[in-house]
C-alpha positions in Angstrom: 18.6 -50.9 1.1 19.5 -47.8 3.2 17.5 -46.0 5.7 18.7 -41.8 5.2 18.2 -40.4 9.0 15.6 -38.2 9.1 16.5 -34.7 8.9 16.1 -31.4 11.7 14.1 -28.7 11.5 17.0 -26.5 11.7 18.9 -28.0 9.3 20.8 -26.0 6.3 17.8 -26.4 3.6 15.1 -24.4 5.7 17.4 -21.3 6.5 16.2 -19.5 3.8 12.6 -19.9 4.8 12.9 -18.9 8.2 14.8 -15.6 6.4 11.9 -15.1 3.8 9.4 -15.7 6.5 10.7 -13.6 9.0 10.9 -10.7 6.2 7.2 -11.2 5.3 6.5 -11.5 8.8 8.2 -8.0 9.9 6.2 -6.7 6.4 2.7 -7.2 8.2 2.4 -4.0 10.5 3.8 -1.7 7.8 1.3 -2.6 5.5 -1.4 -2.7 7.1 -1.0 -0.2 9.9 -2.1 2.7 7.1 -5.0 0.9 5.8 -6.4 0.6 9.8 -5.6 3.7 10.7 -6.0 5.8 7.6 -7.0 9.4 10.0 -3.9 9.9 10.4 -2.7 9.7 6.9 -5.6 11.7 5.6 -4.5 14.4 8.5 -0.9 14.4 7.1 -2.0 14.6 3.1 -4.6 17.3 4.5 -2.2 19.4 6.2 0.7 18.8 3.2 -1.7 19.8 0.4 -3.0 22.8 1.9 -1.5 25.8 -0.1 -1.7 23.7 -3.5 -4.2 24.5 -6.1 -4.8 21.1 -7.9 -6.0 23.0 -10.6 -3.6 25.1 -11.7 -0.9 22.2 -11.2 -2.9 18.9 -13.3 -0.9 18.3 -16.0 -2.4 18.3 -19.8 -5.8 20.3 -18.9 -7.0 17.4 -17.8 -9.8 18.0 -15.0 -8.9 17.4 -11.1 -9.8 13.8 -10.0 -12.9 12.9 -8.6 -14.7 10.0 -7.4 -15.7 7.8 -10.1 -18.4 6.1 -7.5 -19.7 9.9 -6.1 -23.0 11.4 -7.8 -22.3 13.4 -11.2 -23.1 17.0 -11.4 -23.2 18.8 -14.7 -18.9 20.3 -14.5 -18.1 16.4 -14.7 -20.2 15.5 -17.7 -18.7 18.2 -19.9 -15.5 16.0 -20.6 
């Protein structure tokens, strides 16, 4: 019977975890910096939208998006 040594952290077969888990580690901020601070991004889409008529660039006649949650008034029960 032979006893295998025990291995290291560090050895060969958990390289590519540390990589994968640096990578999803690094991932955290970008993803959820615009969900915590969403002002900013709603400034930005504001201020980048400005001179664009939705309505005269929706595709198909199909009416502008709108809130499927928000209260109904009588334009969004005609379609």
């Amino acid at each position: 019977m032979s006893i295998r040594p025990r291995r290291k952290f560090w050895s060969s077969y958990n390289i590519p975890y540390l990589g994968v888990a640096a990578v999803l580690i690094s991932l955290i901020p970008i993803a959820l910096e615009p969900m915590i601070n969403s002002k900013k991004y709603k400034d930005i889409q504001k201020e980048t939208r400005k001179n664009i008529n939705q309505e005269e660039v929706q595709p198909g006649n199909m009416r502008v998006w709108s809130d499927p949650f928000g209260k109904k008034n009588d334009r969004d029960e005609d379609n």
